[in-house]
C-alpha positions as CSV (number, residue, x, y, z in Angstrom):
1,X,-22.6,19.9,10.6
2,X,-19.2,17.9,10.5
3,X,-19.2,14.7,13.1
4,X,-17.0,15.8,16.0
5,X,-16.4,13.3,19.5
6,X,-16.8,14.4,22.5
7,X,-16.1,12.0,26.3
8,X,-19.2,13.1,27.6
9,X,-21.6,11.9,24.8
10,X,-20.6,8.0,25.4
11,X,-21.8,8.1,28.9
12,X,-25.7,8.4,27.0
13,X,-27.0,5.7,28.4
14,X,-28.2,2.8,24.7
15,X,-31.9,3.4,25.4
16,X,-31.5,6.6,25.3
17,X,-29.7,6.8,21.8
18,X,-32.4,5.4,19.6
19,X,-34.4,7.4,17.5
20,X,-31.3,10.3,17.7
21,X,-31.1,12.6,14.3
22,X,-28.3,11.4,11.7
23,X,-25.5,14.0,13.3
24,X,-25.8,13.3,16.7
25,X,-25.8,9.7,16.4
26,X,-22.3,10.2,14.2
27,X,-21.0,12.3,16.8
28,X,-21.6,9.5,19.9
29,X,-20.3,6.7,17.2
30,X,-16.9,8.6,17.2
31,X,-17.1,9.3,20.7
32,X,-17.8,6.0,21.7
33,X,-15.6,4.3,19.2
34,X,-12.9,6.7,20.7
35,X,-13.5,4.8,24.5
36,X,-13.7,1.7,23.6
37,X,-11.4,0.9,20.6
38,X,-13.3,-1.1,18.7
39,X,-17.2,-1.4,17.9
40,X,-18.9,-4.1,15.7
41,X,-21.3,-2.4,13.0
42,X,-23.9,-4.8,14.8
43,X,-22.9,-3.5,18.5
44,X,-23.9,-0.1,17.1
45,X,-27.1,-1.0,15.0
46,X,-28.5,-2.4,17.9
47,X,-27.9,0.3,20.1
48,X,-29.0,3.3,17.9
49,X,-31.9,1.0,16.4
50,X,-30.8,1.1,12.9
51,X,-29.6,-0.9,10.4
52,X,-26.1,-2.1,9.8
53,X,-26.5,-0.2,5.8
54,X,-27.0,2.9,8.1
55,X,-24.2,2.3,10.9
56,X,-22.1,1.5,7.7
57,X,-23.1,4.6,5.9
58,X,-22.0,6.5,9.2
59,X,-18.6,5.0,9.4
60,X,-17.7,6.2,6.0
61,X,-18.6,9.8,7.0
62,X,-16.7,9.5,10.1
63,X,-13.6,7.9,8.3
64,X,-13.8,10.6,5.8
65,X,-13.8,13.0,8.8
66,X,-10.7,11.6,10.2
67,X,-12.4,10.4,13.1
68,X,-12.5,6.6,13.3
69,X,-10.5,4.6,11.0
70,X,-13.0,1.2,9.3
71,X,-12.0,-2.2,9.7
72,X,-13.6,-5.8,9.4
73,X,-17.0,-5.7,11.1
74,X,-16.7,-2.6,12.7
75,X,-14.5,0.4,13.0
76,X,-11.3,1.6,15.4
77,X,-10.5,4.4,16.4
78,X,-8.4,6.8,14.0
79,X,-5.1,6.2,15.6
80,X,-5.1,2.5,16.3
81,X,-2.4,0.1,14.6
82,X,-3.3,-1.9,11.6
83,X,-0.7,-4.6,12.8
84,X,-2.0,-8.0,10.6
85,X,-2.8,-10.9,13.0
86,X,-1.7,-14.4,12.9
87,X,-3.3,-17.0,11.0
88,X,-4.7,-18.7,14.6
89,X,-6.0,-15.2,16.2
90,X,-8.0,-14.3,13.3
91,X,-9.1,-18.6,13.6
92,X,-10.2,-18.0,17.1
93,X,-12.9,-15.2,15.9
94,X,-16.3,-16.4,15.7
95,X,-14.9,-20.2,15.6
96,X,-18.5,-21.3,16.0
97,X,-19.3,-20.2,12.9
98,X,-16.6,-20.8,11.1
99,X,-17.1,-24.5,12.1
100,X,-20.4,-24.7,10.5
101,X,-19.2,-23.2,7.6
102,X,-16.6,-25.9,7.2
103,X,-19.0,-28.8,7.6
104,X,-21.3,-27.4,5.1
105,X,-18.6,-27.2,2.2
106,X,-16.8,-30.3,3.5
107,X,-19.8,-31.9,2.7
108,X,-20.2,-30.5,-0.9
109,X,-17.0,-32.6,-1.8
110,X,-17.6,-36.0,-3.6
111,X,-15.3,-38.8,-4.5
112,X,-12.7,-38.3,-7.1
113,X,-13.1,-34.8,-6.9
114,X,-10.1,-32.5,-7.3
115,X,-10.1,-29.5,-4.7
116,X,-8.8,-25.9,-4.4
117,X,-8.7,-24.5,-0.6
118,X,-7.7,-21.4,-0.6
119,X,-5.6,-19.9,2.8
120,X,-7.5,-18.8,5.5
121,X,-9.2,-19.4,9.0
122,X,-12.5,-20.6,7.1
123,X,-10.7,-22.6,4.7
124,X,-8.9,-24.4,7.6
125,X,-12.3,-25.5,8.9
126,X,-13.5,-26.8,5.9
127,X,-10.0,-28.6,5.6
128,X,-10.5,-30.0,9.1
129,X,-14.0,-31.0,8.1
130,X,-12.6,-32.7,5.1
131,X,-9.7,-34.7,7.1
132,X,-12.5,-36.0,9.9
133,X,-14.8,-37.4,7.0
134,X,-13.6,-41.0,6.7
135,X,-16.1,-41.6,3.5
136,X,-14.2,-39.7,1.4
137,X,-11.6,-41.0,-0.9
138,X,-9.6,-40.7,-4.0
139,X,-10.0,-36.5,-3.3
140,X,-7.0,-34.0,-4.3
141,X,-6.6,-31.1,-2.4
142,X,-4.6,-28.4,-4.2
143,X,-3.8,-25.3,-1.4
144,X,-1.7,-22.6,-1.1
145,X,-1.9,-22.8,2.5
146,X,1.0,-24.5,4.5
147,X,-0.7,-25.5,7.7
148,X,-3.8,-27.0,5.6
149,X,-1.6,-29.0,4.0
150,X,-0.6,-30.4,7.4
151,X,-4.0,-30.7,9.0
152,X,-4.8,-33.0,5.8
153,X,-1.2,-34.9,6.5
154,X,-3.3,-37.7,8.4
155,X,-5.9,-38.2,5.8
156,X,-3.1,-38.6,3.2
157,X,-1.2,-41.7,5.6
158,X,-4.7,-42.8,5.4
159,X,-5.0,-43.2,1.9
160,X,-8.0,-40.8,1.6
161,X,-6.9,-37.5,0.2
162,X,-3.8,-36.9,-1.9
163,X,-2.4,-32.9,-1.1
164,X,-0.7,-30.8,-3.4
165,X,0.8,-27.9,-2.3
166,X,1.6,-24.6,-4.6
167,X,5.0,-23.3,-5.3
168,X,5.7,-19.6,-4.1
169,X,6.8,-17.3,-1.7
170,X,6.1,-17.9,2.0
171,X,3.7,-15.1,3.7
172,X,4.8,-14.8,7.9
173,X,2.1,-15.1,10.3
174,X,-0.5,-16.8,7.4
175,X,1.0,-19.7,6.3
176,X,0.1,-18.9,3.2
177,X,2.3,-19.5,-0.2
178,X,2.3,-16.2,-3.2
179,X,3.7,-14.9,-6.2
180,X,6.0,-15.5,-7.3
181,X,6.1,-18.5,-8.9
182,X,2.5,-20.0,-6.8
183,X,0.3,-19.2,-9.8
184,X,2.3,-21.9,-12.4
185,X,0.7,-24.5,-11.0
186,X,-2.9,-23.2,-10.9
187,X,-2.7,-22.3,-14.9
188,X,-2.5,-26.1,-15.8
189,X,-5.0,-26.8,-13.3
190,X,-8.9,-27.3,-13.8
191,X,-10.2,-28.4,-10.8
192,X,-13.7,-29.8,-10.1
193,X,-14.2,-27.3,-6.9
194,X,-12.4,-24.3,-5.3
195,X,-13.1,-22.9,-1.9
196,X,-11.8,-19.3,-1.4
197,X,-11.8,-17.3,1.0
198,X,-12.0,-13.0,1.8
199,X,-12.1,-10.2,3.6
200,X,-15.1,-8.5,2.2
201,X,-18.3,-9.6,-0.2
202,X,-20.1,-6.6,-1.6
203,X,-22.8,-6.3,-4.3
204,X,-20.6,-3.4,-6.0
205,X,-17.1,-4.2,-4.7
206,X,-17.2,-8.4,-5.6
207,X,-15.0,-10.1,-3.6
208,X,-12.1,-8.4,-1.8
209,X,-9.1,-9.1,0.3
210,X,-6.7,-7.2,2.6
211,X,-3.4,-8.6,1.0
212,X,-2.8,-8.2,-2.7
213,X,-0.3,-10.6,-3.1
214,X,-3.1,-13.4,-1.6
215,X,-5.7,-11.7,-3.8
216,X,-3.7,-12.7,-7.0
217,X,-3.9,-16.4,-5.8
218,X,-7.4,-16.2,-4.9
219,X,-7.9,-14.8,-8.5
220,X,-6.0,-18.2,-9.6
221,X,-8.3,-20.3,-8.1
222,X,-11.5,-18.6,-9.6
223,X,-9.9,-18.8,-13.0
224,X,-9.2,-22.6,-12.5
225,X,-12.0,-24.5,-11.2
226,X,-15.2,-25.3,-13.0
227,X,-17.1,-24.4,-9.4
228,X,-16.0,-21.5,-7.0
229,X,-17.3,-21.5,-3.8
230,X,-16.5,-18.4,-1.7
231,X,-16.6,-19.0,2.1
232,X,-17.0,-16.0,4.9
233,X,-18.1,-15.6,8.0
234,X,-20.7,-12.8,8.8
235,X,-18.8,-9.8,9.6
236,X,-17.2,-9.5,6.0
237,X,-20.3,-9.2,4.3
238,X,-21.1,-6.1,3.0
239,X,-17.2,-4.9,3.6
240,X,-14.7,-4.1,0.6
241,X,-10.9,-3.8,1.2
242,X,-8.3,-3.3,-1.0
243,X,-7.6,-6.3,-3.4
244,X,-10.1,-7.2,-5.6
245,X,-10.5,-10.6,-6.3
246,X,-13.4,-11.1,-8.6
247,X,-17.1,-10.0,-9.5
248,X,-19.8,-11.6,-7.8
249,X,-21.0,-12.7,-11.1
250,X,-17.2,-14.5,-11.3
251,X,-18.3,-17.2,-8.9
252,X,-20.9,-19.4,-7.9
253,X,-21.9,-19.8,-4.5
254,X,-21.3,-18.2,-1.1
255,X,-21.0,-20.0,2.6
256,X,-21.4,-18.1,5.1
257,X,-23.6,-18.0,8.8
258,X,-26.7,-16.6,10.4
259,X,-25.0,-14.2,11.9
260,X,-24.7,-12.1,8.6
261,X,-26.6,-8.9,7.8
262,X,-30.2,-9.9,6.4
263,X,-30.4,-6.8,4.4
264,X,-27.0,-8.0,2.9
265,X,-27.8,-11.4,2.1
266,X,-30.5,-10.3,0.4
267,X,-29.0,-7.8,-1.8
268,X,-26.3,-10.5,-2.8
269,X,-28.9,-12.4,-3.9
270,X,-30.7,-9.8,-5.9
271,X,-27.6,-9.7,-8.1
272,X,-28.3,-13.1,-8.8
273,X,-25.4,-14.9,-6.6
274,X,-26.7,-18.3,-4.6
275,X,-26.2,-18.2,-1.2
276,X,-25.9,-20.8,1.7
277,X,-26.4,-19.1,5.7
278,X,-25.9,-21.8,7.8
279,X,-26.0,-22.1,11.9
């Protein structure tokens, strides 16, 4: 039976929906994606009582259906826009988290060390994280990212943290600097630490991003740090979009917050990848 939508199915009332056979429960995901827009693959797990492997598994059947269209955390419906947001809307999603993210790999810097930030809402946490931690000093930021390099301009008159920004090509709406020419100065680099961030952390897709051209600089950093660190928030784990970054094996450690799948976490640490959920 293919998934099809239909109005009346979305006004089943949650409780009702749990325990529903695999096709019906397709056909009210399209129908209620269709109302509302957008759902989170959490929003549904919890009101079909499954897991998010299972919602996930019934996006791709409906996206192969032509019914709903898959996005970060959730799925749209099969017309919407894929419009990119700025830098500071995607910043104001799940800030909390983000936050804690920051503090935890702001405090994995040490003195002297020389540091890759990637672009990025996350990123600019941690970079905010770095400027407010007076102890530091001697530290070198290297980042591809305009407005970090500005939100470290205070720590810099200060004495504390010397910036370096990459060459390149200026992306609209992310602040972010790419190829050509941003990669020269990341192959004479070997940096102590680099802190990239994504769209998407899988156990078979690696790290991904939406942009390619960012995804080449991500791939940079990777290649030019002795320690990768790769921060995300919990919505992109267990996602894969289109610009692969790296294996999972490629890098060291992964940031990101309690509000990712368990199921997820756990399977990125089966493939043998060290993992830090924090808030």
């Amino acid at each position: 039976m293919t998934p099809t939508t239909s109005a009346a199915l979305s006004a089943v009332p949650a409780r009702e929906e749990q325990g529903v056979p695999a096709e019906l429960r397709q056909a009210r995901t399209a129908a209620l994606v269709e109302n509302e827009g957008f759902l989170r693959v959490t929003d549904l797990a919890d009101r079909f009582g499954v897991s998010t492997v299972t919602v996930r598994s019934d996006l791709t059947a409906l996206e192969s259906a032509g019914l709903v269209r898959r996005v970060r955390g959730g799925a749209v419906a099969s017309g919407a826009g894929v419009a990119e947001q700025p830098l500071e809307t995607a910043a104001a999603v799940a800030a909390r988290q983000k936050s804690a993210i920051g503090q935890r790999c702001a405090a994995m810097v040490s003195h002297g060390d020389v540091v890759l930030l990637d672009v990025g809402s996350t990123t600019t946490a941690i970079a905010a994280a770095l400027r407010d931690r007076p102890d530091l000093s001697d530290v070198t930021v290297v980042t591809n990212a305009l407005n970090i390099a500005l939100l470290l301009e205070p720590a810099a008159v200060a004495g504390r943290i010397s910036i370096i920004v990459a060459g390149g090509t200026v992306r609209p709406l992310q602040h972010s600097l790419v190829n050509p020419y941003a990669t020269l100065l990341l192959e004479r680099l070997s940096a102590h630490l680099a802190f990239i961030g994504c769209n998407g952390v899988d156990v078979r897709g690696g790290v991904t991003n939406r942009n390619v051209a960012e995804g080449e600089i991500k791939r940079a950093m990777v290649a030019a740090t002795r320690r990768s660190v790769v921060v995300a928030d919990g919505t992109k784990l267990g996602e894969v979009e289109v610009a692969r970054v790296c294996d999972l094996a490629d890098v060291d450690h992964l940031v990101t917050d309690a509000g990712a799948d368990p199921d997820v976490v756990a399977n990125i640490r089966s493939a043998g990848l060290s993992v830090d959920v924090v808030g």
